[in-house]
Steps between C-alpha positions, in 0.01 A plus 500: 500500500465205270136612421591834415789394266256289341266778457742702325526220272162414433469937393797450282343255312195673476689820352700322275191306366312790468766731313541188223065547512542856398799466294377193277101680482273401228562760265766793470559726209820557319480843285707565214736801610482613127670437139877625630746238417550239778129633652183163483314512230157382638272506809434175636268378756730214666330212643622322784765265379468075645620183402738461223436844369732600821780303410426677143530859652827441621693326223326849262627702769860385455441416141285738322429800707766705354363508185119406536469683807397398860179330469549480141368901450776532237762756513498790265816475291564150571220220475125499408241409813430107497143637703356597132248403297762384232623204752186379534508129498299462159782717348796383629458192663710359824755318228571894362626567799685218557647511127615904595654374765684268359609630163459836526205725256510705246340815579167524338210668705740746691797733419715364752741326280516094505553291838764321524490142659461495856796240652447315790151455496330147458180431337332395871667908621297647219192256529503701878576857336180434271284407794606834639429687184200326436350565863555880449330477186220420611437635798525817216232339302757374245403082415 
């Protein structure tokens, strides 16, 4: 009996650790569903996400997903994709970010109106939300 339960355990592991295999895989796609309002606004290929970039995903997820879109695709209607060639790091630098953030921006590349500050957000949150971004970027061939 005890070898059995443990069994059972040993095969729950093993589907547990292989459904986070498939479910974190190298690579998966994330279409744009079209220009409607509220709809992404680019494809993406999305990289597996590690280290501090992790922490990153989730403070953008509560953060900046409703406007930038999950995994920063954008959001027709609402805010610009952060996975484009105009946030590339020789354009607007990690400090851009963390300025937006902060202060808020005057719209200037898009026609989303400006963004407001974001409250509640240190400068070490953001330093985590630009590891995310920047990971995406260039696992989209975006440095």
């Amino acid at each position: 009996m005890k070898n059995s339960h443990l069994l059972i355990g040993v095969c729950a592991v093993a589907v547990v650790a292989a459904f986070i295999a498939v479910r974190s895989g190298p690579v998966e796609e994330a279409a744009p569903q079209g220009t409607l309002e509220g709809e992404a606004m680019v494809a993406i290929q999305m990289p597996p996400i590690e280290g501090n970039a992790t922490i990153g995903q989730r403070i953008f997820d509560v953060s900046c997903a409703s406007c930038h879109g999950i995994n920063a695709v954008g959001v027709e209607g609402s805010g610009p994709p952060l996975i484009h060639k105009i946030y590339e790091p020789s354009h607007h630098a990690d400090e851009a970010f963390q300025r937006a953030v902060s202060q808020g921006v005057r719209s200037h590349h898009w026609q989303f109106g400006d963004m407001p500050p974001v409250e509640g957000l240190t400068r070490g949150d953001v330093s985590m939300v630009i590891a995310y971004i920047r990971e995406i970027q260039r696992a989209n061939g975006i440095n």
